[in-house]
DOLOBA-621281 format. One record per residue (C-alpha): x, y, z. Coordinates in steps of 0.25 Angstrom, whole numbers, padded with zeros to 4 digits, always signed. Example, Ala and Ser with C-alpha at 12.3 -4.5 7.8 and 13.67 -1.06 7.14 Angstrom:
% residues 2
+0049-0018+0031+0055-0004+0029
% end
This chain:
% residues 541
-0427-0362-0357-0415-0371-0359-0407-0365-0350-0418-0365-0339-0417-0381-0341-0403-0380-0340-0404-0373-0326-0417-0382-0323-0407-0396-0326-0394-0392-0318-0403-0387-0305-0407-0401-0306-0394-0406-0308-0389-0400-0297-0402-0401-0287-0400-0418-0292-0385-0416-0288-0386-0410-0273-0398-0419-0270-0396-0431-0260-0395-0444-0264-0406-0452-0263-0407-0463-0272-0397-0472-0275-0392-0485-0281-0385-0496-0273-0382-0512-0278-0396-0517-0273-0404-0505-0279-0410-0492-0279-0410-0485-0266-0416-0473-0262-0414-0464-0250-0418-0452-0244-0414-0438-0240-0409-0432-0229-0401-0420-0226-0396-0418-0240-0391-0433-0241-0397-0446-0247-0400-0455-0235-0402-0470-0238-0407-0478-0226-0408-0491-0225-0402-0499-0238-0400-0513-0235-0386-0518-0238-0390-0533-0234-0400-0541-0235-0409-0541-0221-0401-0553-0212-0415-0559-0209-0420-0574-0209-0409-0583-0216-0399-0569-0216-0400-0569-0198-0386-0572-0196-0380-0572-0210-0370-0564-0216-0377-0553-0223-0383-0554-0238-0381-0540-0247-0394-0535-0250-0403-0538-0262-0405-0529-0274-0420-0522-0272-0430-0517-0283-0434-0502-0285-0428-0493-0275-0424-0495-0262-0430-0485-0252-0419-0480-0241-0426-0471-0234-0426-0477-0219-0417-0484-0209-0418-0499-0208-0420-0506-0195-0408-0506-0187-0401-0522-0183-0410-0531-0172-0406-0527-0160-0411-0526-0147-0415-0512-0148-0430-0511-0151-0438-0503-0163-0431-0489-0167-0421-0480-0161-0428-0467-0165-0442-0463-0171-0442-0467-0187-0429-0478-0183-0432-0493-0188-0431-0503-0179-0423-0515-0178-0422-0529-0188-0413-0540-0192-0416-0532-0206-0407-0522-0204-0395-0522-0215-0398-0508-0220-0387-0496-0221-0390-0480-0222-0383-0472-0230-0385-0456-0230-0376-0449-0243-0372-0435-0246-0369-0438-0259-0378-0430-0269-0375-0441-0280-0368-0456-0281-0354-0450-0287-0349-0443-0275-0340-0455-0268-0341-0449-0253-0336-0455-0242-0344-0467-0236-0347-0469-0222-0354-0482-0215-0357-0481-0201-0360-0494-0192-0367-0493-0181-0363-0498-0167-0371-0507-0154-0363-0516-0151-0367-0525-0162-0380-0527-0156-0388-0513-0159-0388-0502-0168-0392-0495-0182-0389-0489-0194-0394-0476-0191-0388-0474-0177-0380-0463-0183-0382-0451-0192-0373-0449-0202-0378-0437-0209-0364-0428-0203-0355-0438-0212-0365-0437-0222-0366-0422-0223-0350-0422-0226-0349-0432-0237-0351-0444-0231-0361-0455-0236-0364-0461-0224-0369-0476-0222-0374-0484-0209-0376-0498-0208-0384-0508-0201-0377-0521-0198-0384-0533-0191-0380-0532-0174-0382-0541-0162-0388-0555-0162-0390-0553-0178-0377-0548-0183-0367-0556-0174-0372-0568-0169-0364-0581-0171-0368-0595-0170-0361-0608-0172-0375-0612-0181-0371-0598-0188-0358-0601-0191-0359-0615-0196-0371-0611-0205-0360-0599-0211-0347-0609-0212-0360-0618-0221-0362-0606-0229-0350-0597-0230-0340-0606-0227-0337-0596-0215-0340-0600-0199-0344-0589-0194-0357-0581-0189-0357-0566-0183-0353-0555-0189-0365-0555-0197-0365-0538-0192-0352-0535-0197-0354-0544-0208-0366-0532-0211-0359-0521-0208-0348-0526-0221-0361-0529-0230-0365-0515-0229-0350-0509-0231-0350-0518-0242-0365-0513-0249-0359-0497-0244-0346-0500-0252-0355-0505-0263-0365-0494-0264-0361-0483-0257-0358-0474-0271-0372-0475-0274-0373-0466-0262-0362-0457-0266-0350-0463-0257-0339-0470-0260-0335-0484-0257-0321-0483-0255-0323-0471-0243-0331-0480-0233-0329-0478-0219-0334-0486-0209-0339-0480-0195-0344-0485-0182-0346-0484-0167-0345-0493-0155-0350-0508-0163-0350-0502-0175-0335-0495-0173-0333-0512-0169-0340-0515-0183-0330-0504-0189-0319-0510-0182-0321-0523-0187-0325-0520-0203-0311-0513-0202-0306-0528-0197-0317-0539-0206-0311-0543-0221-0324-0543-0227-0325-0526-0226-0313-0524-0232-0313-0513-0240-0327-0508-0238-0323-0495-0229-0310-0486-0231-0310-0480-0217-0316-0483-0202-0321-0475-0192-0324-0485-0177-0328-0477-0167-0328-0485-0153-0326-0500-0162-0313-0508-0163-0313-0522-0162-0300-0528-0159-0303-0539-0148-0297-0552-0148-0306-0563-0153-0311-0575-0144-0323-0583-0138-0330-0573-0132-0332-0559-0130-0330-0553-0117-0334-0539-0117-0326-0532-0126-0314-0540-0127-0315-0550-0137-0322-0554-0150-0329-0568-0151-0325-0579-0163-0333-0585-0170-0335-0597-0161-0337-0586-0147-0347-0580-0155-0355-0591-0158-0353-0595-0145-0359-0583-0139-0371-0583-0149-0375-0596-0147-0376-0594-0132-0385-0580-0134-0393-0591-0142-0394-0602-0131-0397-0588-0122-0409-0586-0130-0414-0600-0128-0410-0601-0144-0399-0609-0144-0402-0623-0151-0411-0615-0163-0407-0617-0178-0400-0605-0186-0414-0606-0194-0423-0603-0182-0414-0592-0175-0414-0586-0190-0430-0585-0189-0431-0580-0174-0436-0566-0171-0424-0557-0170-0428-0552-0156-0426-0567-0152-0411-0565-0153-0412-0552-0144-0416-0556-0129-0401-0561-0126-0394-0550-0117-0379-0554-0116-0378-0554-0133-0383-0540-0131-0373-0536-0122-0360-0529-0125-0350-0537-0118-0356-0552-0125-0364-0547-0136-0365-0552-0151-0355-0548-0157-0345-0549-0169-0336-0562-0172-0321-0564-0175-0325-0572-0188-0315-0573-0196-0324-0567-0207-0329-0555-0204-0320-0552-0193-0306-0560-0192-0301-0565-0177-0295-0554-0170-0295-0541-0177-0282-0536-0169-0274-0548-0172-0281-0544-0188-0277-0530-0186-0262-0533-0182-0263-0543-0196-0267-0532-0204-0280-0539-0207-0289-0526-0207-0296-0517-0216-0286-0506-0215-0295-0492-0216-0293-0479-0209-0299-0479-0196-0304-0470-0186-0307-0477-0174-0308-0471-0159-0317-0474-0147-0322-0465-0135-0318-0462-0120-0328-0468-0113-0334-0479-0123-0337-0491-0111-0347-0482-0103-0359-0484-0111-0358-0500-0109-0355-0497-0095-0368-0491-0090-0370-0482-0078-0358-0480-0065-0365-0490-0055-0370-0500-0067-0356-0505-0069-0351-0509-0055-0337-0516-0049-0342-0530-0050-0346-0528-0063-0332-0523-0066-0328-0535-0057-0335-0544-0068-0329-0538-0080-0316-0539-0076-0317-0555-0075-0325-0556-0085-0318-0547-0095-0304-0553-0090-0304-0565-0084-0288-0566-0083-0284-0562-0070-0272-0553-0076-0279-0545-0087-0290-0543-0075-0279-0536-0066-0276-0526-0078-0290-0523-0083-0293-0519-0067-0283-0511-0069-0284-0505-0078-0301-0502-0077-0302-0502-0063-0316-0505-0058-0319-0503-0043-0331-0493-0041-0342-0491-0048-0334-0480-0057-0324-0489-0059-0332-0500-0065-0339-0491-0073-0328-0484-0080-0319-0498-0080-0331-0505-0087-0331-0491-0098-0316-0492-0101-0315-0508-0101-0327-0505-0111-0323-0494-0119-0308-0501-0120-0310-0515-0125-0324-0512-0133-0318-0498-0140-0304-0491-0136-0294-0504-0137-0302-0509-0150-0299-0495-0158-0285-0496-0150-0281-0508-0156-0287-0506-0170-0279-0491-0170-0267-0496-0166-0266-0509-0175-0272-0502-0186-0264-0489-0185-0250-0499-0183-0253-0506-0196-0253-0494-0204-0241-0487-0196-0233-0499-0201-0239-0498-0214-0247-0511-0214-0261-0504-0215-0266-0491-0221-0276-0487-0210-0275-0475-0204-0281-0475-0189-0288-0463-0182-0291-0464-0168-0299-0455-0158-0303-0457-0144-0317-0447-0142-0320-0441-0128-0329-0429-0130-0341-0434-0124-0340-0429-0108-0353-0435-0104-0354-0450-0102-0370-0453-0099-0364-0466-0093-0357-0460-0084-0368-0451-0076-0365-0449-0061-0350-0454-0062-0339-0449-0056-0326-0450-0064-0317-0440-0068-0315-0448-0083-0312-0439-0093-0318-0450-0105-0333-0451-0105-0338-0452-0120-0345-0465-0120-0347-0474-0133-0352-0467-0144-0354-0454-0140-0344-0450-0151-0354-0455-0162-0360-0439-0161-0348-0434-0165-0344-0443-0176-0356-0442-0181-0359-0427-0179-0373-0431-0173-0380-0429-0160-0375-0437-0148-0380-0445-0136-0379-0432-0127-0388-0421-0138-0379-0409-0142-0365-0406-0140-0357-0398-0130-0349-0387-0141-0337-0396-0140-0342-0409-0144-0349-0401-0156-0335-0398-0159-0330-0410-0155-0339-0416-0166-0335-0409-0177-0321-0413-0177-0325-0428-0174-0336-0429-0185-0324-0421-0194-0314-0431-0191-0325-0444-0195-0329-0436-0208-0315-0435-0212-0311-0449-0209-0323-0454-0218-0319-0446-0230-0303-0447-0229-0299-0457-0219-0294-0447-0212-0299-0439-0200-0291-0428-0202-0297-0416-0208-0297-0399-0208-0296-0393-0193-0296-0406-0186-0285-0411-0177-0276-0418-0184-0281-0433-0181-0267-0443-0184-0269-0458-0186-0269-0467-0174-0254-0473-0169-0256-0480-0155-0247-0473-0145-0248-0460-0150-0256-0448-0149-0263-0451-0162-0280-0451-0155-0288-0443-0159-0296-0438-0145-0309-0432-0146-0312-0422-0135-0314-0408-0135-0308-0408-0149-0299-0417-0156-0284-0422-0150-0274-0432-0154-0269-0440-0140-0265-0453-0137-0276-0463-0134-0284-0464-0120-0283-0475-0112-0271-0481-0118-0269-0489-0105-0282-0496-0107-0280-0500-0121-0267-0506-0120-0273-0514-0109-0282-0518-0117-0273-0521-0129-0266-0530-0121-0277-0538-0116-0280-0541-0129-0269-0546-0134-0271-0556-0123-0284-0561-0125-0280-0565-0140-0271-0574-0133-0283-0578-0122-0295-0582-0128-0307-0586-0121-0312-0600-0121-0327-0602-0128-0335-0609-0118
% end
């Protein structure tokens, strides 16, 4: 008999050992998730208290403590924004109380230290959610993975010269924005706190995003106050090394503080608010704040501050300083990233290529070169002028200068982080380009790599047998970068750190190859545009 108890005790032992992890303890409390394909999934934990009432526009507060257990057992509404209700049956809908993280674990027990990573989603700072992507591939190979909700739009980046009075009263700092990335470093913080309660280890946190969320990558690897909260970076499509000034014009500048209170008051004045009181805006019904189509948009849209806080003026010029949180990174964009904001061939036409060439470059010289260089005078001229110009200044020249000045840094031995670059072109079928004739060999648009990080379905159903193959050596080189740092691995092309003006990319297509970067010539115009609008601010009318 005593042996059968001894049998009895170990096969629950061992049955307790293998079992997901579904209850946990974090700072605030108990918490208790659910479980899914073998893993402990907890969904929606709040790492702030909700930014609502007096919080509109403040930085955010840590959330309280809570009695009994907390039940994590559903996504949260994702940020207000100007997308109505849910995306997808049994999805929540959108609030202002939206600080929430998701984290889905592996581990079988709170001992196990595995390696952490937090993805941020993209939108352009004005949409998005948590959940936007599954996680479960990462998971299913020893990875505790986390999303996080961060505030967008109107709410998480909207400066006022009534909002950055009130925080020089209170915090003895004048500014106001940023109260979006200001999240996004509450929530690393709270992971970095709490994540061994869900089996990971806090000192093997990588972060990852993708188009605003490979931006909000980008600029965590530049803002002080996230410094040692992440080991090692992954931006796909993000970088953000444009010049600071008044305004922002398209995609080639990032405002001040004094620009971006500029802009916010006039979306206010637009929206027949402009004389009311910080008090009564912070009473209003969100939706209020949505019927102003020019801060939705993505050339002039709300977006993040050069504060000097959060983010300090000029993040190339802080990159050539050394000022940066030095991490391995791998960072890359795709061929054809401009078309999705392009539209249609015949909805971008010669005159409006006309127009973004004087808006875009007022000075007559720079003018002559862009022309040049993106020629624009047909219809399929436009189209793909407008794509480049697009992809170039929003994605390829921002990973550009962020691989070079990192990568030169740590050549010289000034900096420790290694860089990894790719350029992805699988994708042969661009829906953006229906009924075009071109004989362009680059047609993945912006995000259509997400499927193949990720190892999920994409935009276009199942894959053709080489993307399938494709995908398995991209997802490869993602996993191995979470847990080591490193891409490289077993039977994968050898993937060497990123030196500008060699052959040191790694290009995704049909396989994986090291070349030299595409569209070089592009870039280094670009490059050098730059360096002349930190000389050539624009006046703030």
């Amino acid at each position: 008999m005593k042996k059968f108890y001894a049998l009895a005790l170990c096969s629950m032992l061992a049955l307790q050992a293998s079992a997901q992890m579904t209850h946990t303890t974090v700072a605030q409390g108990e918490v208790e998730g659910v479980a899914e394909q073998g893993m402990g999934y907890f969904k929606g934990i709040p790492f702030a208290q909700p930014p609502v009432g007096d919080l509109r526009w403040k930085a955010p507060v840590p959330a309280s403590s809570w009695e009994g257990v907390y039940q994590a057992k559903e996504f949260k509404a994702k940020p207000y924004q100007q997308t109505q209700g849910p995306t997808r049956p049994g999805q929540p809908g959108i609030s202002e109380d939206c600080l929430y993280l998701n984290i889905l674990t592996p581990a079988k027990n709170k001992d196990e230290k595995l390696p952490v990573l937090v993805w941020i989603h993209g939108g352009g700072f004005s949409t998005g959610e948590s959940w936007s992507q599954n996680g479960t591939s990462f998971a299913k190979n020893g990875i505790v993975y986390a999303a996080i909700t961060y505030r967008t739009n109107v709410f998480g980046f909207l400066s006022l010269p009534a909002l950055t009075q009130e925080s020089e009263k209170e915090t003895g700092r004048a500014i106001s924005g940023n109260y979006g990335l200001m999240d996004q470093i509450m929530a690393l913080q709270w992971i970095h706190d709490n994540i061994a309660a869900f089996g990971g280890d806090p000192e093997k946190v990588t972060i990852m995003g993708e188009s605003a969320g490979g931006i909000s990558v980008a600029m965590l690897c530049q803002s002080p106050l996230a410094k040692g909260l992440f080991r090692g970076a992954i931006s796909e499509s993000g970088g953000s090394m444009v010049p600071v000034d008044n305004v922002r014009i398209d995609n080639n500048s990032m405002r001040n503080v004094a620009g971006s209170e500029a802009y916010g008051q006039a979306m206010l004045n637009r929206l027949g608010l402009g004389k009311k009181k910080l008090k009564d805006l912070r009473k209003m019904d969100p939706e209020v704040f949505m019927n102003d189509s020019a801060a939705f948009s993505a050339g002039g849209a709300l977006w993040p501050t050069y504060d000097d806080y959060v983010l300090s003026s000029d993040a190339y010029k802080q990159y050539q300083n050394g000022n940066y949180n030095d991490v391995n990174v791998l960072i890359g964009t795709n061929s054809d990233e401009g078309s999705m904001f392009t539209g249609f061939l015949g909805g971008y036409t010669p005159a409006q290529y006309e127009y973004e060439m004087k808006t875009s470059f007022p000075d007559a010289e720079w003018q002559a070169k862009y022309r040049a260089m993106y020629p624009g005078t047909n219809n399929q001229e436009a189209f793909d002028a407008h794509a480049d110009i697009f992809r170039d200044a929003a994605f390829a020249w921002p990973t550009y200068a962020w691989g070079n000045l990192q990568s030169q840094r740590t050549l010289e031995k000034k900096g420790k982080g290694n860089v990894y670059m790719y350029f992805f072109d699988q994708e042969k079928f661009n829906m953006f380009r229906r009924g075009q004739q071109t004989d362009r060999k680059f047609l993945s648009m912006h995000a259509v790599e997400l499927s193949y990080t990720f190892n999920s379905s994409g935009w276009g159903g199942p894959k053709d047998p080489s993307s399938e193959a494709e995908t398995k050596i991209i997802h490869q080189y993602w996993i191995n970068f979470i847990k080591t740092g490193n891409p490289n691995g077993d039977l994968l092309p050898y993937w060497p750190t990123y030196q500008k003006d060699t052959e040191s990319v790694m290009y995704f297509r049909d396989g994986a190859h090291v070349t030299a970067l595409p569209n070089k010539p592009q870039l280094e115009l670009w490059e050098s545009y730059f360096n002349w609008r930190r000389d050539h601010l624009t006046p703030l009318k």
